[in-house]
C-alpha positions as CSV (number, residue, x, y, z in Angstrom):
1,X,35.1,-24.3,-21.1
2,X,32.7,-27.5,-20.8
3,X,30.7,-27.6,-17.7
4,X,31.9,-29.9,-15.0
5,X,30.1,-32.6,-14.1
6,X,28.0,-31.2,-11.4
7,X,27.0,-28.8,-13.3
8,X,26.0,-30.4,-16.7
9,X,23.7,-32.8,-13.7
10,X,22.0,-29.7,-12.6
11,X,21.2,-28.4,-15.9
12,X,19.8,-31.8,-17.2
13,X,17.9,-32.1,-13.7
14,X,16.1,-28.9,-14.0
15,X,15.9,-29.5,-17.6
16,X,14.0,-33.0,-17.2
17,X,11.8,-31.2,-14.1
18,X,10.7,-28.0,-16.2
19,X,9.7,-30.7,-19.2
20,X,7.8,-32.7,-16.4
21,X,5.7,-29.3,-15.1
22,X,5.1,-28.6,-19.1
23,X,4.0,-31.7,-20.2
24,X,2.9,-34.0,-17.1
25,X,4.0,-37.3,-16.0
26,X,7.1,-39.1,-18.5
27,X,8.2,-42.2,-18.6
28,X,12.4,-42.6,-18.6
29,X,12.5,-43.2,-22.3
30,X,10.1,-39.8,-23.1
31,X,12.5,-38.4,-20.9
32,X,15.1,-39.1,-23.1
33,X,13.6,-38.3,-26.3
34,X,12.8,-34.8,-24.5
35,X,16.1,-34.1,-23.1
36,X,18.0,-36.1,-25.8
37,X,20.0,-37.7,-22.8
38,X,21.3,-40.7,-23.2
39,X,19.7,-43.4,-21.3
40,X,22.0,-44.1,-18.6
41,X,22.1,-40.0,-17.7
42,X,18.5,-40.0,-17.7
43,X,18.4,-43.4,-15.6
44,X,21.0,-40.8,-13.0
45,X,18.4,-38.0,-13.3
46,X,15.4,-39.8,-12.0
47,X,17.0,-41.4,-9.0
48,X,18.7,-38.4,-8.2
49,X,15.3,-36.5,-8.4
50,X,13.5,-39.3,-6.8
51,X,15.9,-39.4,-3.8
52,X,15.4,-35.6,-3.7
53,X,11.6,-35.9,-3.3
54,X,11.1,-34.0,-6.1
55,X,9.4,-36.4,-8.8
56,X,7.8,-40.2,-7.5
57,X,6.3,-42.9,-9.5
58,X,2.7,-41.7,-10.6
59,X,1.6,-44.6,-12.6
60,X,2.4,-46.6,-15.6
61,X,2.3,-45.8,-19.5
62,X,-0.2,-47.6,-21.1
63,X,-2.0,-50.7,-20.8
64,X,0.0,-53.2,-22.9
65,X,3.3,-52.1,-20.8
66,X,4.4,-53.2,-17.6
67,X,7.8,-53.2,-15.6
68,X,10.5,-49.9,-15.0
69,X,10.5,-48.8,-18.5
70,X,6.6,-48.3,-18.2
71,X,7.2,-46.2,-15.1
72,X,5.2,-42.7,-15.5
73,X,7.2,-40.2,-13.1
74,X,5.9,-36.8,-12.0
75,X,6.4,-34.2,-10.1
76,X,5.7,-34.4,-6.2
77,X,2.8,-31.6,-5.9
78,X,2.1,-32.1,-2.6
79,X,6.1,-30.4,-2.1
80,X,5.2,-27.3,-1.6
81,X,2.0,-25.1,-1.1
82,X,1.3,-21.5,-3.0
83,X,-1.4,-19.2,-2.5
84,X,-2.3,-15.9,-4.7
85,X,-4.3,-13.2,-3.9
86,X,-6.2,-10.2,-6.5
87,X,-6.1,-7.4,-3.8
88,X,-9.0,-4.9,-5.5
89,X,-10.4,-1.5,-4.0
90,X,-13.4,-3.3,-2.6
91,X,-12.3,-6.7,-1.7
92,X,-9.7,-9.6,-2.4
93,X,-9.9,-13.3,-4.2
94,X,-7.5,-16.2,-3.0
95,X,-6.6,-19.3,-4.2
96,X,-4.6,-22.1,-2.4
97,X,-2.7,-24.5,-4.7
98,X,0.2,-27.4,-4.7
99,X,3.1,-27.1,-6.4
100,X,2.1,-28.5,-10.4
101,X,-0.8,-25.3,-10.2
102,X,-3.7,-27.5,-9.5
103,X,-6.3,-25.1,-7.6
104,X,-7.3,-27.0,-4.1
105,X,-9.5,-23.7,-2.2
106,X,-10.8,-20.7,-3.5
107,X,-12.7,-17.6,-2.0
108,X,-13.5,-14.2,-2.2
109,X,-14.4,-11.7,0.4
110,X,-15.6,-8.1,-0.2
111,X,-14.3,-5.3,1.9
112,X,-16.2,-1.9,1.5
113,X,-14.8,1.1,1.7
114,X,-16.0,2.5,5.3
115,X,-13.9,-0.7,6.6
116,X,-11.0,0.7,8.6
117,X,-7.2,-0.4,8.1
118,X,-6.7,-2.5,10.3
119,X,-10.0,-4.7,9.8
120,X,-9.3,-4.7,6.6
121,X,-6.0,-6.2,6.8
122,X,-7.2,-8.5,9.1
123,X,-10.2,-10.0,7.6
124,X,-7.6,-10.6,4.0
125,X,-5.5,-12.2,6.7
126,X,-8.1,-14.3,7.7
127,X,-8.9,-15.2,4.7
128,X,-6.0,-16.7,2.9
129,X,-5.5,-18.5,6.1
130,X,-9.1,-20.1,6.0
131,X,-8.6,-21.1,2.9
132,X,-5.6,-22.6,3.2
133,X,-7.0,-25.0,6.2
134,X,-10.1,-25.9,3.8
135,X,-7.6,-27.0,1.7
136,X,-5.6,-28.8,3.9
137,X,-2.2,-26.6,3.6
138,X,-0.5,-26.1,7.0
139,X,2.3,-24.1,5.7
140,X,2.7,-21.8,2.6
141,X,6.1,-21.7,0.3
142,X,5.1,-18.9,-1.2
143,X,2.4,-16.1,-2.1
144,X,2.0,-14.2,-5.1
145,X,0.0,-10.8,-4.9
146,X,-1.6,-8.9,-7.6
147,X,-2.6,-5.4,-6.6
148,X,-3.0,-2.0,-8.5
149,X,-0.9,0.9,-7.9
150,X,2.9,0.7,-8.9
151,X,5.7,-1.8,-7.8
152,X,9.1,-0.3,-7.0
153,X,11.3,-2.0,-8.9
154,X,14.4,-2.2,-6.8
155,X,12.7,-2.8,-3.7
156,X,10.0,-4.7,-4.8
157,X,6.7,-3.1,-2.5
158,X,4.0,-1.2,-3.5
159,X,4.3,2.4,-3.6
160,X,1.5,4.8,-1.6
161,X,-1.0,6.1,-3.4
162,X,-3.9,8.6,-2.2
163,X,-6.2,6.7,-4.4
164,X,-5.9,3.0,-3.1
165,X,-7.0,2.2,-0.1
166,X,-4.5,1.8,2.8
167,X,-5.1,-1.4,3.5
168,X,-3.9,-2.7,0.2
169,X,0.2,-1.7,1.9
170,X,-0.4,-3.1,5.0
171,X,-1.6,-5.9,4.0
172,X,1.6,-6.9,2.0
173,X,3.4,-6.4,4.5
174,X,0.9,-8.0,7.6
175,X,1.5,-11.1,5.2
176,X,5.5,-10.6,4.9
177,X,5.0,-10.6,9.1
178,X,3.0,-13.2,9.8
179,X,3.4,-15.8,7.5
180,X,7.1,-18.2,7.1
181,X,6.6,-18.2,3.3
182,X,7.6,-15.9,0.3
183,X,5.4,-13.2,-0.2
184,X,5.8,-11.7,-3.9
185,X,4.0,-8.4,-4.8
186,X,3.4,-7.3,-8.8
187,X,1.1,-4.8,-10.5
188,X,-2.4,-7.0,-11.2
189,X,-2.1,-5.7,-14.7
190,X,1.3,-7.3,-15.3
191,X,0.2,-10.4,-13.7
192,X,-2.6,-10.6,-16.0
193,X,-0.2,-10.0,-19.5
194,X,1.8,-12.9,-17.8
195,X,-1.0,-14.9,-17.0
196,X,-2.0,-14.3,-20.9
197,X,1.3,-15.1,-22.4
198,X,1.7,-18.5,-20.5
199,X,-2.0,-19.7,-20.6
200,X,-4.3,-17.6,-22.4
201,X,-4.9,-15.2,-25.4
202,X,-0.9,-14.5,-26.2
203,X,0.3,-17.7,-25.4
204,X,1.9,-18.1,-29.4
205,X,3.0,-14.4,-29.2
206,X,6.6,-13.1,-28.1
207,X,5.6,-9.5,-28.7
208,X,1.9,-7.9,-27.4
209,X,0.6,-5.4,-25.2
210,X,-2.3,-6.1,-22.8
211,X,-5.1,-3.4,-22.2
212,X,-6.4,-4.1,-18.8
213,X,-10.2,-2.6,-19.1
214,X,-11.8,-2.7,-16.0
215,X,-12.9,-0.1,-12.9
216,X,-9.6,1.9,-13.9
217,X,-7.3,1.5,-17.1
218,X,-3.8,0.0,-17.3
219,X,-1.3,-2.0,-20.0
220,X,1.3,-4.2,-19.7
221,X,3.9,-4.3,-22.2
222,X,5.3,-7.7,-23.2
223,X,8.5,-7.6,-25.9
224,X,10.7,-10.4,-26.4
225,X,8.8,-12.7,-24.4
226,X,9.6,-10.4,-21.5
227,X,7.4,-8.4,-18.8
228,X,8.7,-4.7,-19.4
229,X,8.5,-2.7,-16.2
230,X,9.7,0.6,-17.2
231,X,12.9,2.6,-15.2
232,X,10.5,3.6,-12.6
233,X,8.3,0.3,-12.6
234,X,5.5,2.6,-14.2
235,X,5.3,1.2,-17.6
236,X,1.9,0.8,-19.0
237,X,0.3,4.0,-16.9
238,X,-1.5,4.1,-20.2
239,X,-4.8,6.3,-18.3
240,X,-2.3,9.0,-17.7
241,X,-1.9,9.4,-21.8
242,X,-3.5,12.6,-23.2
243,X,-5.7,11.7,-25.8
244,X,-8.3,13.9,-27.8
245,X,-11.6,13.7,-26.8
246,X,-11.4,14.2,-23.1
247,X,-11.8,17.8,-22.7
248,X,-8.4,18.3,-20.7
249,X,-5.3,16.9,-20.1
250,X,-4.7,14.2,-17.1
251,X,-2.1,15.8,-14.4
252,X,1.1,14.3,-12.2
253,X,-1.9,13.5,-9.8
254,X,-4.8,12.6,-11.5
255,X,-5.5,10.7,-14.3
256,X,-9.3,11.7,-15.5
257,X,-8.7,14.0,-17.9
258,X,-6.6,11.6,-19.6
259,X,-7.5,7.3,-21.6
260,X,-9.1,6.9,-18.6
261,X,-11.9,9.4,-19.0
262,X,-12.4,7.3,-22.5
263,X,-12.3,3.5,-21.3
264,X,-12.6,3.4,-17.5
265,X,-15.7,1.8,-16.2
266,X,-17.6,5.1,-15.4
267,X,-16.7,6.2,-18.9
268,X,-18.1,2.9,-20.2
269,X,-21.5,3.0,-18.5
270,X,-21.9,6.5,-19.4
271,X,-21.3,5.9,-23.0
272,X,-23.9,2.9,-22.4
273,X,-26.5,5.1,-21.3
274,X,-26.4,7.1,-23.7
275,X,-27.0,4.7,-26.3
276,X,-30.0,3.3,-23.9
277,X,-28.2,0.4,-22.1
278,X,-28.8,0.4,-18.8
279,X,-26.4,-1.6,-15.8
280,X,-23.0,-1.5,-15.1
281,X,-19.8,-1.3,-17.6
282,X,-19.4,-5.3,-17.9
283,X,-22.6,-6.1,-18.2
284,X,-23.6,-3.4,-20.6
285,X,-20.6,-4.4,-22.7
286,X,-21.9,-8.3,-22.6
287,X,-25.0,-7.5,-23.2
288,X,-24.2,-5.5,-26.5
289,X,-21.9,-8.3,-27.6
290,X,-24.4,-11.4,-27.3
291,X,-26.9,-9.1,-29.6
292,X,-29.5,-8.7,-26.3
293,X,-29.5,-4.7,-27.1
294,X,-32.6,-3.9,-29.0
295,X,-33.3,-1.8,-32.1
296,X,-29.1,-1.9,-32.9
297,X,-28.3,0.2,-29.6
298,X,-25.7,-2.4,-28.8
299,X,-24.3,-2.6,-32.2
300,X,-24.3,1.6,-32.1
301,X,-22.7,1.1,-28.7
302,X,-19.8,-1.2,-29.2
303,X,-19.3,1.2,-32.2
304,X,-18.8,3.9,-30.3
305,X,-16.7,2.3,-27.5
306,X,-14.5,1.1,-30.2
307,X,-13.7,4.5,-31.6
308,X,-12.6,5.3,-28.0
309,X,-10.5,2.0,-27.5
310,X,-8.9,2.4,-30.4
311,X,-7.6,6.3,-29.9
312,X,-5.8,4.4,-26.9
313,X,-4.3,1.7,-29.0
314,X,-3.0,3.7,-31.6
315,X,-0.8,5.6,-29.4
316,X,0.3,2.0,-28.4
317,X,1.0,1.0,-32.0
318,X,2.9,4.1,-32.9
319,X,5.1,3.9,-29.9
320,X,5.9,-0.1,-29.4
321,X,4.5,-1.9,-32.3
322,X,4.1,-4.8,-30.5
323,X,1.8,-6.5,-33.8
324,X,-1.5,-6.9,-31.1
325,X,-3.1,-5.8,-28.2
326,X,-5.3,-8.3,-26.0
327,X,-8.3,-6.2,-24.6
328,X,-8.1,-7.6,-21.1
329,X,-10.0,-7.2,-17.6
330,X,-13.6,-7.8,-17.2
331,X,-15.0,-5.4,-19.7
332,X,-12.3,-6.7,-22.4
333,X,-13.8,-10.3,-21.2
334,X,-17.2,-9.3,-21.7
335,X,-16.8,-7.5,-25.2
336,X,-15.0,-11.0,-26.5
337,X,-15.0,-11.2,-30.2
338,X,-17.3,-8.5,-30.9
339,X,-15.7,-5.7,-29.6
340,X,-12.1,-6.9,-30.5
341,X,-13.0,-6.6,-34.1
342,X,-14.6,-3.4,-34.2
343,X,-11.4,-2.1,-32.2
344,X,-9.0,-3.5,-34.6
345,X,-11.1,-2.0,-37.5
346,X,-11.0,1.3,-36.3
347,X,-7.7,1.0,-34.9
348,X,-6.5,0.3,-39.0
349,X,-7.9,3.4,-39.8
350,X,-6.0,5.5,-37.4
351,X,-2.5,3.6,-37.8
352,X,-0.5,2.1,-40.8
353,X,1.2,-0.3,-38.5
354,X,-0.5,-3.3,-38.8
355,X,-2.1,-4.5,-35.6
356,X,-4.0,-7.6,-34.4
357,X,-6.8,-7.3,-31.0
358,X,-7.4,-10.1,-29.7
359,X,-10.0,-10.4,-26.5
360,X,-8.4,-12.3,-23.4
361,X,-9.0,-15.4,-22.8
362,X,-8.6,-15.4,-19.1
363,X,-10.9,-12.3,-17.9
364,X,-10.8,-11.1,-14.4
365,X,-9.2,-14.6,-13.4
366,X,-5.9,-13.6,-15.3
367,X,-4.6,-11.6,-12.2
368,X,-4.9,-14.5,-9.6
369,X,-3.9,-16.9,-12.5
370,X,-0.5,-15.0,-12.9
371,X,0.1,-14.3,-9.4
372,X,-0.3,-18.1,-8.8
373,X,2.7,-18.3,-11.4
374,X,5.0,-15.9,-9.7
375,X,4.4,-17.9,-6.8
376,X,4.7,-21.1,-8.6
377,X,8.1,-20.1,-9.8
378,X,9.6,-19.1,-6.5
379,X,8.7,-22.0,-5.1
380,X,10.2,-23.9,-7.9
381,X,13.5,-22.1,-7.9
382,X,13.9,-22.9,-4.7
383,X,13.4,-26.3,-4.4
384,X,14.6,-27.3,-8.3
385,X,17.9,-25.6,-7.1
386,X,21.0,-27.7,-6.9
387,X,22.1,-28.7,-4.1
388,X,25.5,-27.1,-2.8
């Protein structure tokens, strides 16, 4: 059955709005090459979106061009108002942006661990709303949240766990209280994959897994184009997997006999000092991979730390073969090239399925950079909905 009228306008509508997020400001007549509308449905489209508030007249196409068909329309950022925040065990980031993405206030506070609850909450409170009035926002649409531990996913909220602090649950929900917006929670690791697929390292892949290396260890799985959560939103738990080399196996409760013991933080510095590198995991890792190690300790090192990678990302491979892995999070940031290559060498000589590494792109900025997209899109699906 053909669509009816309104809703063949919808479609084109949010059609000509998600090529106008993609590509920037249009004129009509890009609009209709894009959409392949004909020109007086696309002449429709722009004053119904124009009388919507959604899109306004941004500038003009060229300099030899003048008059309506010259026109350069965009979206109207000012709109709405997002916010993400990168909760972390010992402080959170924020970012305040308009509704295209474009950053306006950023900040980061650390909270230490002997800070109570309720401080705690308080002072990330206090924050994002700080931010928001350096950047001018009065209200907030809506607020993505990138934390670690494990999203429920019927409910939606961040399960307990006895080895996060306690302020990273109240503070979701302090923010679902006090503020009139949408407040979206995900696992950071997620975020990041997403953040990857639509802007950084996988952004030509459909199919990859992203290996978050940072104070702990976690993946995302990406297949079809598609964040994959798992039945009990637990997918990608990858420090939990037993792997050789650990001297134990991880438990229901803990996960240090497990990948984590191999490419966790502490695991990385200790495998630093032994080759002679002193300072912590990242800056170890960066060290070794811009050649500043000397006597070959660094190359020795990333050796080593490649062999452990890789025991990780063969069980990947065998499992999903999802054709690459992106070593993510700050120590997968820090490693770059030089580490991705070593993993991927030894990674072909412990699996006959094929599989690229590629380092992120994005680093530790991936989480807030896909929690700013889950906000972006709520905000968007809201307002780019037809009206009733």
């Amino acid at each position: 059955m053909p669509a009816s009228p309104s809703t063949a306008r919808a479609i084109n509508d949010r059609l000509a709005l998600r090529l106008l997020q993609q590509e920037g400001p249009l004129t009509a007549g890009q609009l209709k090459t894009l959409t392949g509308l004909s020109r007086p449905s696309v002449a429709d489209l722009v004053e119904r979106l124009q009388v919507s508030g959604l899109i306004r007249v941004v500038g003009e196409a060229g300099e030899q061009r003048r008059g309506p068909n010259a026109r350069l329309y965009g979206i109207v950022a000012d709109r709405a108002h997002l916010a993400a925040l990168d909760v972390r065990t010992q402080g959170v980031s924020v970012v305040v942006a308009d509704l295209v993405g474009a950053t306006l206030a950023e900040a980061t506070l650390p909270i230490g661990s002997d800070t109570g609850t309720e401080p705690a909450v308080e002072r990330a409170v206090a924050l994002l709303e700080s931010t928001a009035h350096e950047a001018g926002v009065r209200r907030l649409h809506s607020v993505g949240i990138g934390a670690p531990g494990l999203i429920d996913p019927v409910t939606g909220e961040l399960r307990n766990s006895t080895k996060l602090p306690a302020w990273h649950r109240r503070l979701v929900a302090a923010l679902q209280q006090r503020l009139p917006a949408t407040v979206l929670v995900e696992n950071e690791t997620n975020l990041a994959a997403v953040a990857e697929l639509r802007l950084g390292a996988a952004r030509d892949l459909d199919d990859f897994v992203l290996l978050w290396l940072g104070q702990g260890v976690g993946a995302a799985v990406v297949l079809g184009g598609a964040l994959r959560r798992g039945a009990s939103g637990g997918a990608g738990e990858i420090g939990f997997l037993p792997v050789p080399g650990t001297g134990g196996l991880p438990s229901a409760t803990g996960c240090d006999a497990g990948f984590h013991a191999l490419a966790g933080a502490a695991a990385v510095r200790d495998l630093a000092v032994l080759h002679g590198i002193d300072g912590e995991a990242e800056e170890a890792v960066r060290a070794a991979a811009a050649g500043e190690c000397p006597g070959g300790r660094g190359d020795a090192f990333l050796d080593a730390l490649a062999g452990q990678l890789a025991v990780g990302a063969a069980a990947v491979a065998a499992v999903l073969d999802p054709g690459c892995v992106v070593l993510g999070g700050e120590i997968g940031y820090a490693g770059g090239t030089a580490l991705a290559t070593r993993v991927e060498a030894r990674l072909a000589a412990l699996s006959p399925l094929r599989t690229a590494i590629r380092p992120t792109e994005l680093g530790g900025e991936a989480v807030l950079r896909g929690a700013l997209l889950a906000a972006r899109e709520a905000a968007q699906a809201e307002l780019f909905a037809p009206a009733s």
